[in-house]
C-alpha positions in Angstrom: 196.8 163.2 -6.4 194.6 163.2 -3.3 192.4 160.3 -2.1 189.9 163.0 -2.3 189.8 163.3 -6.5 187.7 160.5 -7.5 187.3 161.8 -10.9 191.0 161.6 -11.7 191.4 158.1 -9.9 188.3 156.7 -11.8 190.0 158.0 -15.2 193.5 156.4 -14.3 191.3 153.1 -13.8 189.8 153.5 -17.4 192.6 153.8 -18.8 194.4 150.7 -17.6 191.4 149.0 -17.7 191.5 150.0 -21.6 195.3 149.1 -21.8 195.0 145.5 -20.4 191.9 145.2 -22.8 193.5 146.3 -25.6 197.0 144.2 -24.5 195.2 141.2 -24.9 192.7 142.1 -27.5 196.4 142.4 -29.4 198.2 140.0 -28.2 195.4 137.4 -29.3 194.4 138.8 -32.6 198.4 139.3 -33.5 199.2 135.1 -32.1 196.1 134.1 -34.1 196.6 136.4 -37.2 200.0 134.8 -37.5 198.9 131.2 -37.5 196.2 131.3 -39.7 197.9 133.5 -42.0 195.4 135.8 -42.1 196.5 139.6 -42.6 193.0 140.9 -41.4 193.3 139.2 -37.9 196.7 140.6 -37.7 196.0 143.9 -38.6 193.5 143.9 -36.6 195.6 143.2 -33.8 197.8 145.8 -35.0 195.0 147.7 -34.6 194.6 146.7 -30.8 198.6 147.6 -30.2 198.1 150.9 -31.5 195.0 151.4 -28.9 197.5 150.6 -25.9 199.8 153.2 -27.4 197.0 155.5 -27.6 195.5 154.6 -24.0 199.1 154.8 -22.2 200.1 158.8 -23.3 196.4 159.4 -22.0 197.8 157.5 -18.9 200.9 159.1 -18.7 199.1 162.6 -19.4 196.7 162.1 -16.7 198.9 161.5 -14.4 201.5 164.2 -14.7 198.8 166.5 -15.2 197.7 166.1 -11.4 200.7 166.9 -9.8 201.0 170.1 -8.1 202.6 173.1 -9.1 206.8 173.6 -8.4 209.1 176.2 -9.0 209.0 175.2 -12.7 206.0 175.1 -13.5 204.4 177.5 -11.2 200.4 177.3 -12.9 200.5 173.4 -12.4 200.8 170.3 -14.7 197.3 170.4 -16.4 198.0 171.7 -19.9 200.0 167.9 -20.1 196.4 166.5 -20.8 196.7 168.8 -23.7 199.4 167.8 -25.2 198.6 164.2 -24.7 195.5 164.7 -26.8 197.6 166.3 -29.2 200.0 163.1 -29.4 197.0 160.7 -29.5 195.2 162.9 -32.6 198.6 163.0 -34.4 198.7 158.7 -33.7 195.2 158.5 -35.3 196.0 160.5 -38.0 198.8 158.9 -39.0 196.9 155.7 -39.1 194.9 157.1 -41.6 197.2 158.3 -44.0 196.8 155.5 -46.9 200.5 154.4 -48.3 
């Protein structure tokens, strides 16, 4: 990535911005959930852990997707972002799927 692409610097911020929100959004409602017994705090934080999921293959995504094109993969990385996407829909669906 070059010092140049703000746009893909400022979404790489986002996203750990989100992660280390969602971390301890968790990592809270998860400690507290379990104390007080309560299974709506806890899935709640459940919730929360599924968000970093979510928020690190978006990370990951973005930042294989700026690399620059090899012998391999001679059109670039940015169909990655794709996939990520993918990934993440496929997460929030299965969190929807009732038991």
């Amino acid at each position: 990535m070059e010092l140049s692409d703000s746009g893909a610097l400022t979404g790489r911020r986002v996203a750990l911005a989100s992660i280390a929100a969602s971390a301890l959004l968790a990592t809270i409602n998860i400690i507290v959930g379990l104390l007080t017994k309560s299974s709506s705090v806890l899935a709640t934080g459940v919730e929360f852990a599924g968000d970093v999921l979510a928020s690190s293959i978006v990370l990951l995504g973005m930042i294989v997707a700026v690399k620059p094109p090899d012998s391999d993969h001679p059109y670039g990385h940015g169909r990655i972002e794709t996939l990520a996407a993918f990934v993440v829909g496929l997460i929030l669906a299965a969190g929807g799927v009732p038991k």
